[in-house]
PyMOL Python script that loads the backbone (N, CA, C, O; Angstrom):
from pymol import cmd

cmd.read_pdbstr("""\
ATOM      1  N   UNK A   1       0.844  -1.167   0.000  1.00  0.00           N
ATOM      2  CA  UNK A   1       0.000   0.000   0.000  1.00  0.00           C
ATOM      3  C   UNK A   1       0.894   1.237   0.000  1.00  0.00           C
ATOM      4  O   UNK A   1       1.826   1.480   0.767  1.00  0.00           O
ATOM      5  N   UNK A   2       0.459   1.922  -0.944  1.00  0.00           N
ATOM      6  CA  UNK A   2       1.228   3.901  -0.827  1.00  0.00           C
ATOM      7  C   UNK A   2       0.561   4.586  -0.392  1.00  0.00           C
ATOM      8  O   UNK A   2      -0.632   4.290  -0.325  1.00  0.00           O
ATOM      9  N   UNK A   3       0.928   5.531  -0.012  1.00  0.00           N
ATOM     10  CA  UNK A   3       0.439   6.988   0.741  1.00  0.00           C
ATOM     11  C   UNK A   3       0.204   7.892  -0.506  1.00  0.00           C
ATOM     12  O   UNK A   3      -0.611   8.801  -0.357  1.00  0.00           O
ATOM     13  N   UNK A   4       0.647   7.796  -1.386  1.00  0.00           N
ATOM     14  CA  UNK A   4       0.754   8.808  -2.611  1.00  0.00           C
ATOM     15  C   UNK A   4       1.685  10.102  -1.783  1.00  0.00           C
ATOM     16  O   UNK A   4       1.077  11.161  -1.937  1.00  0.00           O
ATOM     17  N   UNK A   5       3.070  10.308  -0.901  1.00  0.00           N
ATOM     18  CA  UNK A   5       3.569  10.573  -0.782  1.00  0.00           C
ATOM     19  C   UNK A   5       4.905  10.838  -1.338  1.00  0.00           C
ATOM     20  O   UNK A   5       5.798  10.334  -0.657  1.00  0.00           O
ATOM     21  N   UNK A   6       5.300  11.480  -2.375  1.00  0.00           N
ATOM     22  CA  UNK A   6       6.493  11.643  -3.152  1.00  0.00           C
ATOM     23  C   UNK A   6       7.810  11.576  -1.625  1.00  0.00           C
ATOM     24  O   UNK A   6       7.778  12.418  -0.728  1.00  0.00           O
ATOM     25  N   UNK A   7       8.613  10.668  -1.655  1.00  0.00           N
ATOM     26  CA  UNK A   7       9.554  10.746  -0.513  1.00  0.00           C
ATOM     27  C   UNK A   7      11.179  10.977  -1.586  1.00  0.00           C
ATOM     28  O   UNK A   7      12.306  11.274  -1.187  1.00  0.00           O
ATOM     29  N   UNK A   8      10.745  10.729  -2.866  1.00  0.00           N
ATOM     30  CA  UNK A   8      11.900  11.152  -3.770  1.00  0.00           C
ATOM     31  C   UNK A   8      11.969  11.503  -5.416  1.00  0.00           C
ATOM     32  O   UNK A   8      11.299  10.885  -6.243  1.00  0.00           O
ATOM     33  N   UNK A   9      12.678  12.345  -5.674  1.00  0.00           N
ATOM     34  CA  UNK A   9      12.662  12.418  -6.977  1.00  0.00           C
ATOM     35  C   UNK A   9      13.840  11.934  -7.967  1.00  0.00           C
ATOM     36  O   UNK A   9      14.884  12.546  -8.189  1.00  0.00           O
ATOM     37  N   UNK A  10      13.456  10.752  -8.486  1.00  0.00           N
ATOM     38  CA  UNK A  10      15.073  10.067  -9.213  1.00  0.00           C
ATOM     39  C   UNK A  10      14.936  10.807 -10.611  1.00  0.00           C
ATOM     40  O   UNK A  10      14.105  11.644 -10.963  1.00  0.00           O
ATOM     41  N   UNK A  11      16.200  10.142 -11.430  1.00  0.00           N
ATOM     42  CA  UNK A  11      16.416  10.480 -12.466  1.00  0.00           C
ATOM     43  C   UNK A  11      16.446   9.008 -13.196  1.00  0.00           C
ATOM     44  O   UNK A  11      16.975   8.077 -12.589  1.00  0.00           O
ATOM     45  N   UNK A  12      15.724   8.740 -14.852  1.00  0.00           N
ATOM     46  CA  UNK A  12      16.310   7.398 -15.851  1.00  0.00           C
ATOM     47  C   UNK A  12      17.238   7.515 -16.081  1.00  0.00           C
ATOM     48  O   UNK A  12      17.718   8.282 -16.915  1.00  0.00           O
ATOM     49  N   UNK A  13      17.860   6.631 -15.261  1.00  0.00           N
ATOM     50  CA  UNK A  13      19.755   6.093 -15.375  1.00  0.00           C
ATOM     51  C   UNK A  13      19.600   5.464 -17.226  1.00  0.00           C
ATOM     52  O   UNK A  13      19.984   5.824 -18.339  1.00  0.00           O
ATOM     53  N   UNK A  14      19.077   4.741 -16.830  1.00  0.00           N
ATOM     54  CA  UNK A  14      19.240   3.790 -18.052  1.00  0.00           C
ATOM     55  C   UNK A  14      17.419   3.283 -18.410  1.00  0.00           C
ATOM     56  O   UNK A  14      16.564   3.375 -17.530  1.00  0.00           O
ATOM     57  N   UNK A  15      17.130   2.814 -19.706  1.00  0.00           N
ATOM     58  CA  UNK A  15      16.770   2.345 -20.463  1.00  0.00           C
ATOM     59  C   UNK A  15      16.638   1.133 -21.474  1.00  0.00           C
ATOM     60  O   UNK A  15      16.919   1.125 -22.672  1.00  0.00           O
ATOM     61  N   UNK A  16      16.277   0.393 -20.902  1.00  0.00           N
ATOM     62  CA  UNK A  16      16.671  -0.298 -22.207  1.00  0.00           C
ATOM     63  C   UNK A  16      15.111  -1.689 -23.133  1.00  0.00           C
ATOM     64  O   UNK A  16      14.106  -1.897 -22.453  1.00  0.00           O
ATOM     65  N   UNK A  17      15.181  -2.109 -23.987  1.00  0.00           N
ATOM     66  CA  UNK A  17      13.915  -3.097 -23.913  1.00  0.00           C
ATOM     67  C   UNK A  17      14.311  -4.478 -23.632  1.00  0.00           C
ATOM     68  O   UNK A  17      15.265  -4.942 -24.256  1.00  0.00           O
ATOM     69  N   UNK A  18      13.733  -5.143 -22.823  1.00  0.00           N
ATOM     70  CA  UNK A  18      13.960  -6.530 -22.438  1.00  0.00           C
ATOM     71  C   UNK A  18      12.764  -7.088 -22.616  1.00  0.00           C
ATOM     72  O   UNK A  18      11.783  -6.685 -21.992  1.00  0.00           O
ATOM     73  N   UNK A  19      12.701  -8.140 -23.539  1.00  0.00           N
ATOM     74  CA  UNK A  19      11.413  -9.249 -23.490  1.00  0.00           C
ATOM     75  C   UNK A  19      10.689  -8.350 -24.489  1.00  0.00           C
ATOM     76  O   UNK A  19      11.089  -8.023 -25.607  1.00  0.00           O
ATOM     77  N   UNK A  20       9.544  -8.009 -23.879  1.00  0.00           N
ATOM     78  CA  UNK A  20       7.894  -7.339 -24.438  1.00  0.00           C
ATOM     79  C   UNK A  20       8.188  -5.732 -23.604  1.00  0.00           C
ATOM     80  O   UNK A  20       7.736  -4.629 -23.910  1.00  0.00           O
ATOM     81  N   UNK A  21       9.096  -6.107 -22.489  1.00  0.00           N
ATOM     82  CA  UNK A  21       9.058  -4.940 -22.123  1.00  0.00           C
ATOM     83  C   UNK A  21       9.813  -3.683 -21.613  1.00  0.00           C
ATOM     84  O   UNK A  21      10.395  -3.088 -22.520  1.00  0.00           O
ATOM     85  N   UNK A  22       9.938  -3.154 -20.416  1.00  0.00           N
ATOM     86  CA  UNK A  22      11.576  -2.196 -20.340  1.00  0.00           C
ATOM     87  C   UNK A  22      12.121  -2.641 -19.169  1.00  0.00           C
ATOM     88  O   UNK A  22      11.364  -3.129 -18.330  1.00  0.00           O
ATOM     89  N   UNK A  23      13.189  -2.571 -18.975  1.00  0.00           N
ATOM     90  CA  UNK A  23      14.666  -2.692 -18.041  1.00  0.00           C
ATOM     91  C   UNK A  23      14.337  -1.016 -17.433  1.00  0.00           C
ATOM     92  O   UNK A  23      13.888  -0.198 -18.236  1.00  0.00           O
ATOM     93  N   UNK A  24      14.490  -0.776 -16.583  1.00  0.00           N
ATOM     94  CA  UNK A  24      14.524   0.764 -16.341  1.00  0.00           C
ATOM     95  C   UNK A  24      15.404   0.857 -15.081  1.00  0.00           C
ATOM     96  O   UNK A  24      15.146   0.571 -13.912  1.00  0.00           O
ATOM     97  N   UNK A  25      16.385   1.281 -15.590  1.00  0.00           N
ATOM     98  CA  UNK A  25      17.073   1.981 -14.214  1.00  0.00           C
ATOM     99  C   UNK A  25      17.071   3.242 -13.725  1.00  0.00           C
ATOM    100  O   UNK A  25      17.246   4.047 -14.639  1.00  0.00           O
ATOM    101  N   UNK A  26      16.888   3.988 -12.169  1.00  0.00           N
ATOM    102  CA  UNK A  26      16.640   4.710 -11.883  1.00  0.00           C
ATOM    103  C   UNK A  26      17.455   5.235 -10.982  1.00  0.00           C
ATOM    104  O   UNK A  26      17.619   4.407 -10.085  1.00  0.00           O
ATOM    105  N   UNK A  27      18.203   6.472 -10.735  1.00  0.00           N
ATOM    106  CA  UNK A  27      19.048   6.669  -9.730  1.00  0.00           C
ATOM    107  C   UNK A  27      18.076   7.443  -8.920  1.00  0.00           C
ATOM    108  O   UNK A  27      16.987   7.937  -9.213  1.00  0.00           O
ATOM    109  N   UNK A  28      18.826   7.413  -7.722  1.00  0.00           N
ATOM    110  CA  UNK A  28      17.736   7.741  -6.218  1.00  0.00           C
ATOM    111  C   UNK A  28      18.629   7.061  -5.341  1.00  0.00           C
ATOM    112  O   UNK A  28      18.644   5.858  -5.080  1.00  0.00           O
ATOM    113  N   UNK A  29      19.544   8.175  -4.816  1.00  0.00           N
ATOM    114  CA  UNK A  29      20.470   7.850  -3.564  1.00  0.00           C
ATOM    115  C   UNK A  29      19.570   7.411  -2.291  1.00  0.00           C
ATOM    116  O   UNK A  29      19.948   6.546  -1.501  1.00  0.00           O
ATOM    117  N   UNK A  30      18.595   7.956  -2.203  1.00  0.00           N
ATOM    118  CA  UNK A  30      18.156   8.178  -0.570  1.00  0.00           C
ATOM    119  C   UNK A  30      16.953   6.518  -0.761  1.00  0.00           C
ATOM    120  O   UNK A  30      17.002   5.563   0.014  1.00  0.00           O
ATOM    121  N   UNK A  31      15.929   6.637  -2.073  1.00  0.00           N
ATOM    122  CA  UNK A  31      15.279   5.117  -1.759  1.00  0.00           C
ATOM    123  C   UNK A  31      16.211   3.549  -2.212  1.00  0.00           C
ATOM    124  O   UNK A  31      15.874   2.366  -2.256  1.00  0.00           O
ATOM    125  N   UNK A  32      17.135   4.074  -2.415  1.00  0.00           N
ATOM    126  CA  UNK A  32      18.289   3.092  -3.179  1.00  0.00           C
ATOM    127  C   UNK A  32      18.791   1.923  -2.372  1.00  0.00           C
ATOM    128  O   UNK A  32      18.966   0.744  -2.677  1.00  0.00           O
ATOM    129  N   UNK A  33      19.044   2.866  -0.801  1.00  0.00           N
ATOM    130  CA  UNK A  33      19.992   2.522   0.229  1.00  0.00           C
ATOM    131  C   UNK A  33      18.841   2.151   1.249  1.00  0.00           C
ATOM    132  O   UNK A  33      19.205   1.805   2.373  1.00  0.00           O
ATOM    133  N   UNK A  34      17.644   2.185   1.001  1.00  0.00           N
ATOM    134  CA  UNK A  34      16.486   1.309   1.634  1.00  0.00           C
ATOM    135  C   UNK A  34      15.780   0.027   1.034  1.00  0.00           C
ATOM    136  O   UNK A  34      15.063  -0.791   1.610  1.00  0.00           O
ATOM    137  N   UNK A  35      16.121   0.074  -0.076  1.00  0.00           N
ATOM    138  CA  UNK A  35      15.444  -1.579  -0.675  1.00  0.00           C
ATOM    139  C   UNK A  35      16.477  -2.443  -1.172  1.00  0.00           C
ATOM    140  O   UNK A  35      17.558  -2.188  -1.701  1.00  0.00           O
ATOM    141  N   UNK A  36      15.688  -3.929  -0.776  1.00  0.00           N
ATOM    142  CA  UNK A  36      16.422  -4.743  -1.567  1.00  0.00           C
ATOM    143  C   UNK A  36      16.133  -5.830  -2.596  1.00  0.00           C
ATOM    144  O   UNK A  36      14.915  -5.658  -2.651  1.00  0.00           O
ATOM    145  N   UNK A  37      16.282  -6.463  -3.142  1.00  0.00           N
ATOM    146  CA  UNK A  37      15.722  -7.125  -4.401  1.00  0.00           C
ATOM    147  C   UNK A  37      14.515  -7.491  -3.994  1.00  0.00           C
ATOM    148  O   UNK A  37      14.326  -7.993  -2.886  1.00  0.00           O
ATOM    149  N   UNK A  38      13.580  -7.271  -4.862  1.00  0.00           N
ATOM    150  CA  UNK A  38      12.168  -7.715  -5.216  1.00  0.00           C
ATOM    151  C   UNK A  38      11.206  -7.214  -4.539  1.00  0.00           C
ATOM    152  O   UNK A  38      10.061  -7.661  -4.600  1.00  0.00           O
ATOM    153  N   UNK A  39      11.733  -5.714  -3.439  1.00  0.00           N
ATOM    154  CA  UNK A  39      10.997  -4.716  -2.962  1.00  0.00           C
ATOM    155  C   UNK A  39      10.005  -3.870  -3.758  1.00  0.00           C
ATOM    156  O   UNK A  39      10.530  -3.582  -4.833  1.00  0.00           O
ATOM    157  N   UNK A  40       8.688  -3.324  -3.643  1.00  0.00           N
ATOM    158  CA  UNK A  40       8.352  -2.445  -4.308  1.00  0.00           C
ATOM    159  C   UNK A  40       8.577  -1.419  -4.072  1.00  0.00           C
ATOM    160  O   UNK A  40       9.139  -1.081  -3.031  1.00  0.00           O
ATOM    161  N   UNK A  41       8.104  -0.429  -5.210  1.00  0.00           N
ATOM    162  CA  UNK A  41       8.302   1.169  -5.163  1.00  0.00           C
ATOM    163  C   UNK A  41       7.694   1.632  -6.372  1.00  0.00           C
ATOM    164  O   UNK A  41       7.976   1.331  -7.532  1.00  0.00           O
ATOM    165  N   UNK A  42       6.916   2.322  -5.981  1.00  0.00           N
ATOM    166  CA  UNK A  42       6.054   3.895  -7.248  1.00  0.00           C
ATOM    167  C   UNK A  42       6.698   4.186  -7.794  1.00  0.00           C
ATOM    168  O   UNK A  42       7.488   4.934  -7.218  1.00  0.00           O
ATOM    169  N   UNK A  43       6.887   4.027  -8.733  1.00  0.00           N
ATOM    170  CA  UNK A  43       7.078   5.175 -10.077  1.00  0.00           C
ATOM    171  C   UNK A  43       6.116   5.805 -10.693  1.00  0.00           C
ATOM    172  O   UNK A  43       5.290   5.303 -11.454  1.00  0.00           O
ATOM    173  N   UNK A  44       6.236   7.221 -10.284  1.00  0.00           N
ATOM    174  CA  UNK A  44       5.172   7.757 -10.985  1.00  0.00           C
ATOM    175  C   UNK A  44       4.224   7.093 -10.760  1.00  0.00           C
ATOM    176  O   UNK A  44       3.793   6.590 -11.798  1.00  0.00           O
ATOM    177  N   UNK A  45       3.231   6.630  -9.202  1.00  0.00           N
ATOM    178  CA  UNK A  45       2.072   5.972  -9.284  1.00  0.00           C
ATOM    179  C   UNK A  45       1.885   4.665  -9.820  1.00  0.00           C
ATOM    180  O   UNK A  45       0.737   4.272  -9.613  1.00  0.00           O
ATOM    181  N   UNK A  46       2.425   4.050 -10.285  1.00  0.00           N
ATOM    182  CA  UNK A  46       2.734   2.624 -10.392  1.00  0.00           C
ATOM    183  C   UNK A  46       3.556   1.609  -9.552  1.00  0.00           C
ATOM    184  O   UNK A  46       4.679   1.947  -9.177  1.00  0.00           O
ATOM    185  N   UNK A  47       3.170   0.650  -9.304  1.00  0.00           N
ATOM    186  CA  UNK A  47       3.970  -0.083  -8.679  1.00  0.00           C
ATOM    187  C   UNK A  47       4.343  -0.755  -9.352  1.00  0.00           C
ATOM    188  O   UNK A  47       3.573  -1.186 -10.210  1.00  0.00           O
ATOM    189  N   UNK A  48       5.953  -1.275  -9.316  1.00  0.00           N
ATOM    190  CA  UNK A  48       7.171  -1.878  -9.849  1.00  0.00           C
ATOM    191  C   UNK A  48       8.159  -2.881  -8.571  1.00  0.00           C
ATOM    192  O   UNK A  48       8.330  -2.559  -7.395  1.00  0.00           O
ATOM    193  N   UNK A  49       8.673  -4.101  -9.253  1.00  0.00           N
ATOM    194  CA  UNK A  49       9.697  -4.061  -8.464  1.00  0.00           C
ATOM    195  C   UNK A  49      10.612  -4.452  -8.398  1.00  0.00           C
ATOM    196  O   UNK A  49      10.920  -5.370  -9.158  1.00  0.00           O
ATOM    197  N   UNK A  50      11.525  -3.950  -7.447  1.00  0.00           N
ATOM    198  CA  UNK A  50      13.177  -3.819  -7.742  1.00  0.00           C
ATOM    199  C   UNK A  50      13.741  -5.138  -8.389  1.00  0.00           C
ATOM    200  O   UNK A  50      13.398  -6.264  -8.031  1.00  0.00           O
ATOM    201  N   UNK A  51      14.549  -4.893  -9.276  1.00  0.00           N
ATOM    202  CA  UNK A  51      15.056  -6.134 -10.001  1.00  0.00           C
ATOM    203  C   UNK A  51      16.612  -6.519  -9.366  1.00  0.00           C
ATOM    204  O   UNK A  51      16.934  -7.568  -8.808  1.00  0.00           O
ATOM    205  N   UNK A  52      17.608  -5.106  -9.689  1.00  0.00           N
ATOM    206  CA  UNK A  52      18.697  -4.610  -9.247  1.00  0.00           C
ATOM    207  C   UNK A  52      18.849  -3.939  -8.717  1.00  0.00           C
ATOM    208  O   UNK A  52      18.063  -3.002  -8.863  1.00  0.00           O
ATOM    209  N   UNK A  53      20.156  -3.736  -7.440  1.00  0.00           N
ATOM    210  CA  UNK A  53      19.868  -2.672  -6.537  1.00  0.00           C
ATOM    211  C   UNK A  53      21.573  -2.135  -6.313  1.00  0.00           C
ATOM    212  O   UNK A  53      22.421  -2.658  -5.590  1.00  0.00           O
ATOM    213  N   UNK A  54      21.686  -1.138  -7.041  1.00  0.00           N
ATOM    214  CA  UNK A  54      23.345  -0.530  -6.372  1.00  0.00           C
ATOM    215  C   UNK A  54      23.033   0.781  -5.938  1.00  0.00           C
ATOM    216  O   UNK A  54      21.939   1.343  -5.868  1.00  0.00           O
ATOM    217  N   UNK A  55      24.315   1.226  -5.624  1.00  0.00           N
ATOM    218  CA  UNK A  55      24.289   1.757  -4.192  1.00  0.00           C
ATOM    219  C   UNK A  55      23.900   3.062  -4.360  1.00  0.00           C
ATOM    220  O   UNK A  55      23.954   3.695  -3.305  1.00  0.00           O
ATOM    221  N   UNK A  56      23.430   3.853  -5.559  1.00  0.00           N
ATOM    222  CA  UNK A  56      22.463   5.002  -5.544  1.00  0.00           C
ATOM    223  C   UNK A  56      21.055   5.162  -6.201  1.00  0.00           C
ATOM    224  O   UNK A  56      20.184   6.029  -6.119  1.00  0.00           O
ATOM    225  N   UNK A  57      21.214   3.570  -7.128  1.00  0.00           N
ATOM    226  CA  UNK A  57      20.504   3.289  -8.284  1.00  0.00           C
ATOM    227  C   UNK A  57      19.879   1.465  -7.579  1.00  0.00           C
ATOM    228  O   UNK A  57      20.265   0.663  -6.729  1.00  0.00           O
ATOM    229  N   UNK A  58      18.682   1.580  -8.632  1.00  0.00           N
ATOM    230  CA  UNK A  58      18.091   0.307  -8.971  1.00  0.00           C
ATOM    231  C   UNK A  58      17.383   0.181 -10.378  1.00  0.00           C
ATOM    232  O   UNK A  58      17.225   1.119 -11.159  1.00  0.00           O
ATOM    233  N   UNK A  59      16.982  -1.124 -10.580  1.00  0.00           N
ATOM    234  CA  UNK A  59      16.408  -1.131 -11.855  1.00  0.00           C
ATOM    235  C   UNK A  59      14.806  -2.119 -11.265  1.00  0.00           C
ATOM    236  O   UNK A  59      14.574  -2.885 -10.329  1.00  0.00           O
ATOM    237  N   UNK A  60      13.936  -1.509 -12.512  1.00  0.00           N
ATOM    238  CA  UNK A  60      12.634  -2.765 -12.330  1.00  0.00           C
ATOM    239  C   UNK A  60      12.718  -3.109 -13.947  1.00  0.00           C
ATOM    240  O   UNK A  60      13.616  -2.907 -14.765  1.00  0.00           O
ATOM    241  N   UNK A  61      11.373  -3.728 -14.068  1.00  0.00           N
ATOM    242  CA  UNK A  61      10.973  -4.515 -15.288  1.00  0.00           C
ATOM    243  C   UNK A  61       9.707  -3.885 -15.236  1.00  0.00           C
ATOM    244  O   UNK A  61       8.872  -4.024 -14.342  1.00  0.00           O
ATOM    245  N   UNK A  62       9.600  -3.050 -16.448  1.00  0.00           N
ATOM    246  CA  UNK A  62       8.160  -2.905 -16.541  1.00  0.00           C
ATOM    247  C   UNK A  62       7.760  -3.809 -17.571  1.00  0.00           C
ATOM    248  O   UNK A  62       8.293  -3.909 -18.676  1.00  0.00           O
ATOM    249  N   UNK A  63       6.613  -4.577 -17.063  1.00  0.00           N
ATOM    250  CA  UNK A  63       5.914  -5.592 -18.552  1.00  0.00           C
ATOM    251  C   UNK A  63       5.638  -4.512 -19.555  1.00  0.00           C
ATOM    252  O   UNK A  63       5.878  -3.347 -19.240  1.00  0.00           O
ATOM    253  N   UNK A  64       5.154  -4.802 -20.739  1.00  0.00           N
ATOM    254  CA  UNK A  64       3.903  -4.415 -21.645  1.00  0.00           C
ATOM    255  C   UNK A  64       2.927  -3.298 -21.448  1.00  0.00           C
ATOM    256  O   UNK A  64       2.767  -2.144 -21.843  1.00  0.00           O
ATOM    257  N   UNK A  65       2.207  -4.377 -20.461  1.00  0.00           N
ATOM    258  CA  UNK A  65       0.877  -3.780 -20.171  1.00  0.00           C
ATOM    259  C   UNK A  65       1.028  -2.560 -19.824  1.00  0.00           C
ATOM    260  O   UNK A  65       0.426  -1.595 -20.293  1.00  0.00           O
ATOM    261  N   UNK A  66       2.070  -2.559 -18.749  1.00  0.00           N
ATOM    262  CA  UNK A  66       2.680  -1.081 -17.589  1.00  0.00           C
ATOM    263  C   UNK A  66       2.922  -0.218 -18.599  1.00  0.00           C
ATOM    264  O   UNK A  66       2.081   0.671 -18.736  1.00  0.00           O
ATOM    265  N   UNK A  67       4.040  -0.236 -19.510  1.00  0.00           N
ATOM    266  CA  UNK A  67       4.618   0.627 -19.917  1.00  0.00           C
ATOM    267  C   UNK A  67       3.195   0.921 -21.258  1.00  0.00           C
ATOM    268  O   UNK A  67       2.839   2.072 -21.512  1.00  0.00           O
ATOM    269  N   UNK A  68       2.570  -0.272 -21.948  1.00  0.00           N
ATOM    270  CA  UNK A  68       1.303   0.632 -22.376  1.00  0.00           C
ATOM    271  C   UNK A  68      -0.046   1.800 -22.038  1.00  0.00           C
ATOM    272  O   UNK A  68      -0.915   2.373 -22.695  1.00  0.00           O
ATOM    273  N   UNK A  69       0.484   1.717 -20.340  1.00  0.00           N
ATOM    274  CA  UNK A  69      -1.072   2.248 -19.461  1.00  0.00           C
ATOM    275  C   UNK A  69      -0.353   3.255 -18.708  1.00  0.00           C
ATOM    276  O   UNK A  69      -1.004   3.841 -17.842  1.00  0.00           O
ATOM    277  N   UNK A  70       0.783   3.550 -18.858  1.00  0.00           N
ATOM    278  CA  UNK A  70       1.245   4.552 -18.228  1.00  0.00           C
ATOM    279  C   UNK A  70       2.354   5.140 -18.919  1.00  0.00           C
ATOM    280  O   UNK A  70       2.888   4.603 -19.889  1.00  0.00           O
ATOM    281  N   UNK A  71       2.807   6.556 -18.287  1.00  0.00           N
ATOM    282  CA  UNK A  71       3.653   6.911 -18.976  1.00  0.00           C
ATOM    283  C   UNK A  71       5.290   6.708 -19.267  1.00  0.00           C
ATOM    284  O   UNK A  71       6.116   7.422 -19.835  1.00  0.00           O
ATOM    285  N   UNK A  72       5.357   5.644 -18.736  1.00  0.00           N
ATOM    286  CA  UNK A  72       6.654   5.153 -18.877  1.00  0.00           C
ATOM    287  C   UNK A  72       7.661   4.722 -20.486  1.00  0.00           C
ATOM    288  O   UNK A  72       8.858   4.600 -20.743  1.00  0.00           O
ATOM    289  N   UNK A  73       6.371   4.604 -21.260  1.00  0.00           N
ATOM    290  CA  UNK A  73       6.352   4.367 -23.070  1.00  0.00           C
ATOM    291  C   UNK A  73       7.860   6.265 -23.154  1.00  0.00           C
ATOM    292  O   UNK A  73       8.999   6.373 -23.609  1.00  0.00           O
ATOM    293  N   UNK A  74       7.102   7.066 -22.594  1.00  0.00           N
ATOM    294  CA  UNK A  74       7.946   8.563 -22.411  1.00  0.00           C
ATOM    295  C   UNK A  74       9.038   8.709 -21.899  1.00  0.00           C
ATOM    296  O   UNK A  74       9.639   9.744 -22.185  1.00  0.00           O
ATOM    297  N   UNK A  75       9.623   7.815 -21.045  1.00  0.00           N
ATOM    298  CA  UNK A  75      10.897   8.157 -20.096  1.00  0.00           C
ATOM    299  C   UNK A  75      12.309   7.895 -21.190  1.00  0.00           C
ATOM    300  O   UNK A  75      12.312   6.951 -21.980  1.00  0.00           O
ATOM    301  N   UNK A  76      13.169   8.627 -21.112  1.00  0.00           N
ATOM    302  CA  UNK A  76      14.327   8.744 -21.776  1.00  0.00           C
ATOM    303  C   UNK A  76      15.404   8.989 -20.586  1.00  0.00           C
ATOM    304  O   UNK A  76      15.077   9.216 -19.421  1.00  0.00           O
ATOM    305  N   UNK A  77      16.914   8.898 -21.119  1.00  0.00           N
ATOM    306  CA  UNK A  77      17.700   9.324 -19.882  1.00  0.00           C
ATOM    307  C   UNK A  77      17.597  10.755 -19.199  1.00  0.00           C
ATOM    308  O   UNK A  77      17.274  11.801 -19.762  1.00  0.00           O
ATOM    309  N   UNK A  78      17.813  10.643 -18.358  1.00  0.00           N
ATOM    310  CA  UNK A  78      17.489  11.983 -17.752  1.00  0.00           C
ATOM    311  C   UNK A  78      16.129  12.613 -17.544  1.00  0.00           C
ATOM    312  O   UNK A  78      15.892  13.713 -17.045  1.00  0.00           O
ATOM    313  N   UNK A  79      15.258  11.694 -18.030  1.00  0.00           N
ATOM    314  CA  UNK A  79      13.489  12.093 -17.109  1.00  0.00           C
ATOM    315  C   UNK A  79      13.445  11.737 -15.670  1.00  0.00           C
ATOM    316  O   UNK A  79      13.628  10.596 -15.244  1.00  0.00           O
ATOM    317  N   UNK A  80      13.228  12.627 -15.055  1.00  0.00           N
ATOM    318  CA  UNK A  80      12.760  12.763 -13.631  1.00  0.00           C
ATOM    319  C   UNK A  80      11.413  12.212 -13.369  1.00  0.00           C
ATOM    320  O   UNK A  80      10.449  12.488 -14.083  1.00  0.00           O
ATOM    321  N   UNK A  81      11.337  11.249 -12.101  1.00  0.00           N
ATOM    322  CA  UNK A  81      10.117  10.292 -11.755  1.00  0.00           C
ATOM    323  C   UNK A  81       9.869  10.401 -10.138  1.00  0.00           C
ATOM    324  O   UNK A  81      10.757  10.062  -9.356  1.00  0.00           O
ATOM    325  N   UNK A  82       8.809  10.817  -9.764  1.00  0.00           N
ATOM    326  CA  UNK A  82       8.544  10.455  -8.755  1.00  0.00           C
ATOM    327  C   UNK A  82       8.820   8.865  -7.934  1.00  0.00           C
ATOM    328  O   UNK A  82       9.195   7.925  -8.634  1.00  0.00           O
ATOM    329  N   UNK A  83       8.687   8.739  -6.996  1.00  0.00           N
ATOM    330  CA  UNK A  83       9.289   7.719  -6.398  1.00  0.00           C
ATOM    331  C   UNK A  83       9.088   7.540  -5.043  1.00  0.00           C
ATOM    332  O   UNK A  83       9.770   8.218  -4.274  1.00  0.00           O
ATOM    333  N   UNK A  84       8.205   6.679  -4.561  1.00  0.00           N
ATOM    334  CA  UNK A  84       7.608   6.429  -3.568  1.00  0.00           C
ATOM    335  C   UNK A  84       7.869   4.723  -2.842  1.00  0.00           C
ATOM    336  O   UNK A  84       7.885   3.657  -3.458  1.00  0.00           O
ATOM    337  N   UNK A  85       8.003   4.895  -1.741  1.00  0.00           N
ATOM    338  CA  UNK A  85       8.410   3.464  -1.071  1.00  0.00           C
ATOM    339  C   UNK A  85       6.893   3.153  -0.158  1.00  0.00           C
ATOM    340  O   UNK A  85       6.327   4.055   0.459  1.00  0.00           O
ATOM    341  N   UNK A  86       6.390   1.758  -0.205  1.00  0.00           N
ATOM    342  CA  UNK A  86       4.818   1.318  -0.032  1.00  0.00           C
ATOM    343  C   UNK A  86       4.976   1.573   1.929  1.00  0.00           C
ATOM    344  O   UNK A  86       6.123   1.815   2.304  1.00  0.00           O
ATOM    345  N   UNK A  87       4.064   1.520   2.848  1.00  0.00           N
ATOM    346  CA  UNK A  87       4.284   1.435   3.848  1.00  0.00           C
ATOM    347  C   UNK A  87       4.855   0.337   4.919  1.00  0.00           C
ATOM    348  O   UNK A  87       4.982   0.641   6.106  1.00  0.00           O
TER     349      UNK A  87
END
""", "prot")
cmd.dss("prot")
cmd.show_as("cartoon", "prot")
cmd.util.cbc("prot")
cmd.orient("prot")
């Protein structure tokens, strides 16, 4: 469950397509150094979850569906995303 509380604002490290769908890495020093593999976290109001986790950055997997129903189809390097950790 989220609060719809923004607790950070990352930046798209990386990009890339895997499968049907995207690899997305995200830097975010401060929720980075709180999760660990297969944790969730908001992006932009979606829930995702952590695939990879280094030490300022992580990555998820967005399927298909995600990246068709939201705006993630838009993110390039250097788009800024909200970023929220569940309670």
């Amino acid at each position: 469950m989220f609060t719809g509380i923004i607790q950070e604002i990352g930046e798209i490290k990386q990009i890339r397509k895997k499968g049907d769908g995207l690899a997305i890495g995200v830097t975010a020093p401060k929720i980075a150094t709180s999760l660990r593999k297969g944790d969730s976290v908001g992006i932009n109001g979606a829930c995702q979850t952590a695939t990879i986790i280094g030490d300022d950055w992580f990555e998820v997997y967005a399927m298909l569906e995600t990246v068709n129903r939201t705006n993630f189809k838009a993110f390039q390097t250097g788009t800024q995303v909200n970023l929220e950790l569940p309670l």
